[in-house]
Structures are given as C-alpha cells and as structure tokens.
C-alpha positions as CSV (number, residue, x, y, z in Angstrom):
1,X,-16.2,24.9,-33.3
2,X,-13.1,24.9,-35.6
3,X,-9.8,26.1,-34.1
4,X,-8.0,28.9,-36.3
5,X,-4.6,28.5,-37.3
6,X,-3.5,30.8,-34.8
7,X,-4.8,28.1,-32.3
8,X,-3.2,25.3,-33.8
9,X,0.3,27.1,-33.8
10,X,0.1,28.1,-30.6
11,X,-1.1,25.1,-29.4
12,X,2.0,23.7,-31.0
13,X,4.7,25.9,-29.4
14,X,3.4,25.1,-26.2
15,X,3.7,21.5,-26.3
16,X,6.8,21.8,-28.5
17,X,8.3,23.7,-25.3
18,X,6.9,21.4,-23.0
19,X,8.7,18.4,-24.3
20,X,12.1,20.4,-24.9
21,X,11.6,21.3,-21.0
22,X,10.8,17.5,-19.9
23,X,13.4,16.1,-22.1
24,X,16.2,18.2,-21.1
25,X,14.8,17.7,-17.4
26,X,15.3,13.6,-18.2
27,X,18.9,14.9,-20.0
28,X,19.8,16.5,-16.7
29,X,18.4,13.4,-14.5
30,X,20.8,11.0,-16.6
31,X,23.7,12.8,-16.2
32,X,23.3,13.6,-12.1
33,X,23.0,9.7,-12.0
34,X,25.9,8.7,-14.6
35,X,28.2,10.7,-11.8
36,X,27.4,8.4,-8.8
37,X,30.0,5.7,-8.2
38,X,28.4,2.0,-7.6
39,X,28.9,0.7,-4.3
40,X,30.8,-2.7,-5.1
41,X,31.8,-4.3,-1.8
42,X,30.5,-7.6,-2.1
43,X,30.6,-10.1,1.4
44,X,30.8,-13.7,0.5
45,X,27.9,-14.7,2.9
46,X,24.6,-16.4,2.4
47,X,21.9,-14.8,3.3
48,X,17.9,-16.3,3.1
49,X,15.9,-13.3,2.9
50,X,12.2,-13.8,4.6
51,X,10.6,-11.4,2.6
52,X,7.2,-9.4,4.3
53,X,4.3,-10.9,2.8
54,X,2.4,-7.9,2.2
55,X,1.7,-6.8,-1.4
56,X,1.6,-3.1,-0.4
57,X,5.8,-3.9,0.3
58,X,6.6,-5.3,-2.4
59,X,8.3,-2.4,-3.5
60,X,10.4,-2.8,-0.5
61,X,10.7,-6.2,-1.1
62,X,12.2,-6.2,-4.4
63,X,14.6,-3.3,-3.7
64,X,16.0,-5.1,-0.9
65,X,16.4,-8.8,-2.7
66,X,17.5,-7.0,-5.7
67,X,20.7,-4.9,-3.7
68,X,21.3,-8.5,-1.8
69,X,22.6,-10.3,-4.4
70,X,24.5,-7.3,-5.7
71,X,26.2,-7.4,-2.4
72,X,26.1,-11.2,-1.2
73,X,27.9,-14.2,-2.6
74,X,24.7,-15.6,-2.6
75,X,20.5,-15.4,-1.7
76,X,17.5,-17.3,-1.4
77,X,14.2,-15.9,-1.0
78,X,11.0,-17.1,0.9
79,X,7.9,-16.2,2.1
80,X,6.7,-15.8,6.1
81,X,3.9,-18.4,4.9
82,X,7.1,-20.5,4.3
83,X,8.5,-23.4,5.9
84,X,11.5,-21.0,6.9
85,X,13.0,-23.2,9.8
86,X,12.8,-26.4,6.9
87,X,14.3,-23.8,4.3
88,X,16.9,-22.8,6.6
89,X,18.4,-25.8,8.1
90,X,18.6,-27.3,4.3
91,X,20.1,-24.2,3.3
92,X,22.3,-23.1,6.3
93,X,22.7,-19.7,5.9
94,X,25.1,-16.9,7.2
95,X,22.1,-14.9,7.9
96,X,18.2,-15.0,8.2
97,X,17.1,-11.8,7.6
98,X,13.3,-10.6,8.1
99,X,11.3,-7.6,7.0
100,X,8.2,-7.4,9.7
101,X,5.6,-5.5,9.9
102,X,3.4,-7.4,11.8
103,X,3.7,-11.7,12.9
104,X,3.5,-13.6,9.9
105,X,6.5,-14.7,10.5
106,X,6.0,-16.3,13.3
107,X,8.7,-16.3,16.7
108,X,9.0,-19.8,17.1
109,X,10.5,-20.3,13.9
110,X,12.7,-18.0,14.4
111,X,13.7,-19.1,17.9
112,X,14.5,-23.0,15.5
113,X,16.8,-21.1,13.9
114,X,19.1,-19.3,16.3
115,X,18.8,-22.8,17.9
116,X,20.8,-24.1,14.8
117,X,23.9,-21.5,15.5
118,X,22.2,-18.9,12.3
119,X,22.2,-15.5,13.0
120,X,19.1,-13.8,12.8
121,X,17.8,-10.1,11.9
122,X,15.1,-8.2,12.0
123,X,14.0,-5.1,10.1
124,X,10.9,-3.5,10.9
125,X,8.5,-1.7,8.5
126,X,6.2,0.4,10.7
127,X,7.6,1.4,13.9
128,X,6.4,3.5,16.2
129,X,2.9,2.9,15.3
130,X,2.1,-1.1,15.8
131,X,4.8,-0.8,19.0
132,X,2.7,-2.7,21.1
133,X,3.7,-5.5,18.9
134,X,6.9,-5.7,17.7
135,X,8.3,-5.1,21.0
136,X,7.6,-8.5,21.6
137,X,8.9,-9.8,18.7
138,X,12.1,-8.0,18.7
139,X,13.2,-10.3,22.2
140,X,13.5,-13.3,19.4
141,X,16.2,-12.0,16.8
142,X,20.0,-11.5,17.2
143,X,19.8,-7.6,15.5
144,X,17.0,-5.4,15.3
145,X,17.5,-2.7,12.9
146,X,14.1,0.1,13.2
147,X,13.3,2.6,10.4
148,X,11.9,4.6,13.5
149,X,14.7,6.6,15.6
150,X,12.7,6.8,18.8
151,X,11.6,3.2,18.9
152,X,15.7,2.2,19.4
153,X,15.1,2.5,23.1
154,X,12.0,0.5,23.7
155,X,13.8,-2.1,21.8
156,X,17.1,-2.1,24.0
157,X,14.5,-1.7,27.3
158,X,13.1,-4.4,26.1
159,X,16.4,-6.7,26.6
160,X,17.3,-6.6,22.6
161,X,21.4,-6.3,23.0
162,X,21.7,-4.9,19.0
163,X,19.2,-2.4,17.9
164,X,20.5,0.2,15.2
165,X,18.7,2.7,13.7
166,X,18.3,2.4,9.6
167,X,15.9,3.9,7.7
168,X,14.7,2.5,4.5
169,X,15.8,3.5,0.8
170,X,14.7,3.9,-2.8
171,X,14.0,1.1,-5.1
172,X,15.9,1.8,-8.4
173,X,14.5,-0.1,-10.3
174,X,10.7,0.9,-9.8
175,X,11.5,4.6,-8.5
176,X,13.8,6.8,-11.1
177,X,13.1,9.7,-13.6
178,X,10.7,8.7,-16.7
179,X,9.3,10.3,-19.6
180,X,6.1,12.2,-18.8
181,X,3.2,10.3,-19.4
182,X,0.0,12.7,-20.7
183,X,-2.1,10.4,-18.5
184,X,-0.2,10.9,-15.5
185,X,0.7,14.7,-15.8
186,X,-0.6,16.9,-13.4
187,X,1.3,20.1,-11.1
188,X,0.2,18.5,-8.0
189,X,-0.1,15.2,-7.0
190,X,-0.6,13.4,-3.1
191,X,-0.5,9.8,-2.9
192,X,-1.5,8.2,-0.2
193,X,-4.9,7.0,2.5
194,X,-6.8,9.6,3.8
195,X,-5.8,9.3,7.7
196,X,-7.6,11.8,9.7
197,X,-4.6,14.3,10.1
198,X,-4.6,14.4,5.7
199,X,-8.2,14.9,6.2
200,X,-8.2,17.9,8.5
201,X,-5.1,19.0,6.6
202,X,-6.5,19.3,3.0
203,X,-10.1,20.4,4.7
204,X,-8.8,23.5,5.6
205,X,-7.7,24.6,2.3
206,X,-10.2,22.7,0.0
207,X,-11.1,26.0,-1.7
208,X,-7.7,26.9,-2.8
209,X,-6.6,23.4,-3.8
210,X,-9.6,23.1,-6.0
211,X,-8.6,25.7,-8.2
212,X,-5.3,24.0,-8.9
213,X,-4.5,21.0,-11.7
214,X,-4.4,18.8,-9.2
215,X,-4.9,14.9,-7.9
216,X,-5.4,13.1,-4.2
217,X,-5.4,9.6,-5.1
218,X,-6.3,6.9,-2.5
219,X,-7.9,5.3,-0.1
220,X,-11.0,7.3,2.2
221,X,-11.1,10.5,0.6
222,X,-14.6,10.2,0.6
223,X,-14.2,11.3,4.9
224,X,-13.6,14.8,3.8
225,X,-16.1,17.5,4.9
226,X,-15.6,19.5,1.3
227,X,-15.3,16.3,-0.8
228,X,-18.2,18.3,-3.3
229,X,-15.3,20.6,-3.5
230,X,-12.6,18.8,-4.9
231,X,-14.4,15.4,-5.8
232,X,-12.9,16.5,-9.3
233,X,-9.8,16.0,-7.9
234,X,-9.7,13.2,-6.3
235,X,-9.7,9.0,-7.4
236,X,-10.5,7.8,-4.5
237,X,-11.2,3.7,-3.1
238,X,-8.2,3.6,-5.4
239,X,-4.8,2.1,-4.8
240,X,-1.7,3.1,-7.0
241,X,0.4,0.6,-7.5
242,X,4.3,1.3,-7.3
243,X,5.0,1.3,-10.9
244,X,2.3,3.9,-11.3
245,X,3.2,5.8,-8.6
246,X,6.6,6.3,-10.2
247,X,5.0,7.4,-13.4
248,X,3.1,10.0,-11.5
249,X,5.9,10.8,-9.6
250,X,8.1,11.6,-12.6
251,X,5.1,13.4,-15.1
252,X,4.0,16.0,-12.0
253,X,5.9,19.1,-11.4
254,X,5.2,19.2,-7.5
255,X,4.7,15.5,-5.1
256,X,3.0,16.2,-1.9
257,X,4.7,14.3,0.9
258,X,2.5,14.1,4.3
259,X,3.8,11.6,7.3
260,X,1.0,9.5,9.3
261,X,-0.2,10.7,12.6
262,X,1.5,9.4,15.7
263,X,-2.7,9.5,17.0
264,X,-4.8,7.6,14.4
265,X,-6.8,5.2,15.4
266,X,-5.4,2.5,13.3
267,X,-2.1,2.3,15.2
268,X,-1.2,0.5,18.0
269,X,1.3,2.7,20.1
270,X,0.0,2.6,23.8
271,X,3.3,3.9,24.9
272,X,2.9,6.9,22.4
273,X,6.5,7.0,21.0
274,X,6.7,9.9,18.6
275,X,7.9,9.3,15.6
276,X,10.4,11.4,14.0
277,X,12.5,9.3,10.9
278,X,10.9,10.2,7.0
279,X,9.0,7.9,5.8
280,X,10.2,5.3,2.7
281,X,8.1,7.4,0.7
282,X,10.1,10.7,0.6
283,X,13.1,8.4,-0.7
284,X,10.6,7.0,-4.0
285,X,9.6,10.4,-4.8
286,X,13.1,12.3,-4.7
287,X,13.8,9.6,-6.7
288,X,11.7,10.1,-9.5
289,X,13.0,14.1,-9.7
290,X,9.7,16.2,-9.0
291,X,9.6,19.0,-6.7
292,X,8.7,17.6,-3.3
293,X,6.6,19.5,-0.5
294,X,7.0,17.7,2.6
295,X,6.1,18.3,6.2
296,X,8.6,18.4,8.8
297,X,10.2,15.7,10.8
298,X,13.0,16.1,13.2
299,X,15.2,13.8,11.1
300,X,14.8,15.3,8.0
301,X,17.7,17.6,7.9
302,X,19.9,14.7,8.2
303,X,18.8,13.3,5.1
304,X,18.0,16.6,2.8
305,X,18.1,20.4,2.7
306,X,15.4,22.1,3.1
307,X,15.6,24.7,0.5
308,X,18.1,23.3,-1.5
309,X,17.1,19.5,-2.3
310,X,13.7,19.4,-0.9
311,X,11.0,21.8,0.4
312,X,9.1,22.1,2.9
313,X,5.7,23.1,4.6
314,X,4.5,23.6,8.2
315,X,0.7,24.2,7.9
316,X,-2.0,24.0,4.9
317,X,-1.8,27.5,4.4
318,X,2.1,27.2,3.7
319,X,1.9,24.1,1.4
320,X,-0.5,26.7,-0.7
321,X,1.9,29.3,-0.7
322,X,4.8,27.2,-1.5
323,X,2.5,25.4,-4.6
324,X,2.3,28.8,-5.7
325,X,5.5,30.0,-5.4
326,X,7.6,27.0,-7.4
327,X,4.9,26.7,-9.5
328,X,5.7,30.2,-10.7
329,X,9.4,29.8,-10.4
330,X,10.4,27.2,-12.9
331,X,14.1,27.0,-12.4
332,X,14.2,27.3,-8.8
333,X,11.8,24.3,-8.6
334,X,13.8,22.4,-11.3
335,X,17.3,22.6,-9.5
336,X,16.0,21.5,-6.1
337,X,14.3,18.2,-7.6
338,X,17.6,17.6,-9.4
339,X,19.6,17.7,-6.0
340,X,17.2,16.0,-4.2
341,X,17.6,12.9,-7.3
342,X,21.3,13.3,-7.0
343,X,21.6,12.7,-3.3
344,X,18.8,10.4,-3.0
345,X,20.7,8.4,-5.2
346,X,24.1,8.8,-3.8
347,X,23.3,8.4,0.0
348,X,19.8,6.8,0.2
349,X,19.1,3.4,-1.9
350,X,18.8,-0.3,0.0
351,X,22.2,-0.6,-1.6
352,X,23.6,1.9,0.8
353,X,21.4,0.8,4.1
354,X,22.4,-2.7,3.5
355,X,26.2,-2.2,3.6
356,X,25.2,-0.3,7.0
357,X,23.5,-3.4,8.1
358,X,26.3,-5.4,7.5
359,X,28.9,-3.5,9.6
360,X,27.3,-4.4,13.0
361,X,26.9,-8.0,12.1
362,X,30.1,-8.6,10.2
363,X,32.7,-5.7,11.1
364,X,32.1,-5.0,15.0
365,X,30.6,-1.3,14.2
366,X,28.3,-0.2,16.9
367,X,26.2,3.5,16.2
C-alpha cells in the first residue's frame, strides 16, 4: 500500500524531532563531561598488573590497565596463565597487583613473590558469592581490597591485616554517551543471565512488559514460565559483548539494573554473607546517560540519589509503574540520566578507585 504524503511528512517530523532530542541529549552529555577536572596525581612506582583471565572482564581489565599507566610511572601486563613469579623477579616491581575472581592465579606464585620483598594486592571481582573461596586466597596477599562491603570482615577474621572496601568503576573508554544506533534503540532494555530471582521477577509481570518496546537479552531466558509471552522480546543464549552493551546502553531511554541473588545456586557462599555494594554494572550504564531503574542495595545511597541521579524500584509491580511514568515524562527522565553521567564520571571511574587504592599502600590511610 502506498503511504500518502501526509504519512511521509509526518513520518519526517517525528524522526526529525527525534534526532534534535538525541543530539542535544549527546550536546548536554559533552558538556556535563567537559566540566570534570582530570585526576593527575601520578606515583612513580611500577606496578605488574596480573590481569583476570576471564573474557567476560575484560571490560574491567582494560579500564583498570588503561587508568594505571595514567597514574603510574610505569606498567606491565600479564596473564594468570603467566609465568608471574618469572615476570616478576625480571621485572621487580613496586607492586603486583591481581584482579581474582576465582584461582587462576595460583597462591604459590604469589607466596614467590612476597618472598622476593614485592608487595602484593588483591582485588576481588565477585565477593560475597564464591566466599567459600577467596577466603582462602586472601591469607596469601599483603592488601585485599573487596567490591563487597560485608565480605571486609570474613577477610580480617580470616587473619588478612589490610582489607579495604572499594568498589569497582566505569570504563571510559568502552562506557560513555554515543549516538543512537536504530539497531540498538529500544525504551527498555535489561542485560544480563536469567538467575532465578530475574526469572521470578519478570514472570510476575510478563503481561505488562510484553506490551512495551522492549528487550531482555542474555543468557537462560528460555527458564521463564511466560517465555510464549515475551519470546518477542527477548535474544536469548546470547551474550552482549561490552562494546554493544554500551551502544544499547546509550540508544535506549530506560536500562533495567537487577543485582544477583545472594541464594542462587551458582554461588558458593556457605556462610551466607549478604551482599549489599552495587554492582560494576550500575557504574557502565550511568555512564552511557540512559534513565536507569535499579533495585535497592543498602549502599546505593552512598553512590547516587535516588530520585535525582538514578531511580529506583522495590517490586515488579513498581519497575512497571516507574517504566510508565518516565517514559511519559520526558524531561524529568532526561535530567536524572544527565546527573547520574555527571557524577558517575566525577566520583566513580577506576581512575578514582585506584588513587584510593594507593593511599593504604603508599600514604598510611586506613578506612
């Protein structure tokens, strides 16, 4: 059927609108950014940086390298897989520093090193949940710095002598504002494996999220009980990689931000520490400027607003009614995801958490 002219103009005037709205969004991004001073304090140590291993931290990885040698006289990268001890008495470092998750890294090595007079550290990607583990390899390093609040005491029970809270950061290089991709552009996005709490969660309001422009993209989705319902909506057996993530981020008007559950079966956690930090994740998506929904976590009012640079839900029937309500209020939506960029940028990148690392190490600061 041919489209009148009345269809064309229209057609027209929306997307002319659209894109004056998304690229005086981008205008507004580039300024709020342009106003935050650069953190220049170098140190003039050496650090080898023993990078995780894992592909799904790379993100991680790279953000933490990259603010390294903006920050140290110099750095040398390796692998777990490595020969670190090898790398490190050749290389004699200030510092060895480690991001774990789980042993690839493996003690011994470690235990070589603070044998040769080098400092180590420790920076763990997963706590509470694989606790039963990294408990033990916590005993090995000099620092342990925890992403997880609640896991600082096990460590220091433990014997650790330095354990410090600090949570991770944004990348700024893979997470910042970009141009909306058509591809990518939906209102509501939620990124991220279908644990069973995500399950039950979007179960209970299947109905109403299947009438919204929507996507739930990865891993499992397939467990849902109303799949049929919102199989539409959903690219599941999928995994977005962190560049595309960041594109998703920035083209939706609304990111969906749900933590793990302290009680899925996948985690190893016998003593049941709770966990209440934020995840990495609400750092990447603030970063990229959309709305973001998150649920609550005790901590969370230490790093944002609620209200006023993120928002917040406390049951599926609440992350419905606040889709509904930004989505119909434009500007509200607009000026909280542009103070959310603003002080993700200012207070939370690896630049910022790795100066904090430093001052228990190098200055004498204690918490």
């Amino acid at each position: 059927m041919r489209r009148s002219r009345t269809d064309w103009d229209r057609g027209q005037q929306d997307g002319y609108e659209r894109g004056w709205r998304h690229g005086y969004h981008l205008g507004r991004c580039k300024g709020i950014m342009s106003r935050i001073p650069e953190d220049r304090k170098r140190r003039e140590i050496r650090v080898l940086y023993v990078s995780s291993g894992l592909w799904s931290y790379r993100p991680l990885d790279s953000g933490i390298t990259e603010e390294l040698e903006a920050v140290c006289a110099e750095v040398r990268v390796a692998l777990p897989t490595d020969p670190v001890a090898d790398i490190a008495k050749a290389y004699r470092p200030d510092l060895v520093l480690s991001l774990n998750s789980v042993e690839l890294l493996k003690v011994h090595i470690i235990d070589e090193i603070r044998a040769m007079g080098i400092l180590t550290a420790v920076w763990f990607t997963d706590d509470p949940y694989y606790s039963d583990v990294t408990v033990d390899i916590a005993k090995h390093y000099d620092y342990v710095f925890t992403l997880e609040m609640n896991s600082v005491p096990l460590y220091r029970q433990a014997g650790c002598r330095h354990v410090y809270y600090l949570p991770f950061g944004v990348n700024r290089s893979l997470f910042h504002p970009q141009p909306a991709s058509p591809e990518h552009s939906v209102d509501v996005i939620f990124i991220g494996s279908a644990f069973r709490n995500r399950v039950a969660f979007f179960d209970e309001i299947a109905p109403e999220l299947s009438s919204m422009n929507l996507l739930i993209a990865g891993y499992w989705w397939d467990r849902l009980q109303h799949y049929d319902v919102l199989q539409s909506k959903i690219r599941t057996g999928y995994w977005i990689s962190p560049e595309e993530s960041a594109r998703y981020y920035s083209s939706a008007k609304i990111v969906i931000n749900m933590h793990r559950a302290i009680d899925d079966e996948t985690n190893r956690n016998s003593s049941g520490i709770q966990a209440e930090s934020i995840n990495p994740r609400t750092f990447e998506i603030s970063a990229c400027a959309p709305l973001q929904l998150t649920d609550v976590r005790a901590n969370l009012s230490a790093m944002y607003r609620s209200g006023l640079d993120i928002a917040t839900y406390d049951s599926p029937q609440e992350l419905v009614r606040q889709i509904q309500y930004y989505l119909g209020h434009e500007e509200q939506r607009q000026e909280i995801a542009w103070r959310g960029l603003e002080r993700t940028m200012r207070e939370h990148t690896y630049r910022t958490r790795i100066q904090r690392m430093f001052e228990p190490i190098y200055d004498g600061h204690s918490e």
